[in-house]
Steps between C-alpha positions, in 0.01 A plus 500: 500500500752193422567297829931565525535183765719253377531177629827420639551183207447762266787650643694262511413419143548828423892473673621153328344661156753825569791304634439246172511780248760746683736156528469524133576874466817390720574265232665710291783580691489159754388256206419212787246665636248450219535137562427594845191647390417210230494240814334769716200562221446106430488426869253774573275502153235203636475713824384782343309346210153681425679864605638790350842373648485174282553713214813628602681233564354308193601834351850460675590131398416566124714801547796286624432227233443712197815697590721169563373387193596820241840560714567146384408553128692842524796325628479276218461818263786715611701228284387715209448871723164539468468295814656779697197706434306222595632504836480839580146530389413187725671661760353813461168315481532323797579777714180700350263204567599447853528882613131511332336218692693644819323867484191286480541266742546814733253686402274125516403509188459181278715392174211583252641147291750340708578223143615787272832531352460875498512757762 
């Protein structure tokens, strides 16, 4: 039988991890809180380094970056239109990313590989 006690760090791990990646979910209709959750997940990332949870916010900050950086080239885009698409899909990927790594966060599991561009 698998021993169910977890440590109260790993809770609190656990909690900043969920707050981080919810704050992100937020995001898309209160667009400062992902910067919330940027400073949050670089504050907390050395603190949590050699867990599950370090994933998630490494997860998290590439998240933030990789979106700031295509909403940037998409706003450069929409000169011609086809950045319009850009941004939605961005968007759209954003919002799937971060309600992804918040189901596992909750259900404590890890980000299998927290550097990928994909899902």
């Amino acid at each position: 039988m698998m021993n169910d006690y977890v440590t109260p760090e790993e809770n609190r791990f656990r909690d900043t991890c969920v707050l981080v990646h919810a704050l992100n979910v937020a995001s898309c209709v209160f667009g400062i809180t992902a910067l919330v959750a940027l400073i949050i997940a670089y504050v907390k990332r050395d603190e949590m380094a050699g867990t599950i949870w370090a994933g998630h916010l490494t997860y998290a900050i590439r998240t933030f970056w990789l979106s700031l950086l295509f909403t940037f080239i998409g706003a450069i885009l929409s000169v011609i239109g086809v950045g319009i698409v850009l941004l939605l899909l961005v968007a759209l990927w954003f919002l799937i990313r971060s309600v992804v790594a918040l189901l596992k966060a909750i259900d404590r599991r890890p980000i299998p590989d927290p550097k990928t561009f994909l899902i």
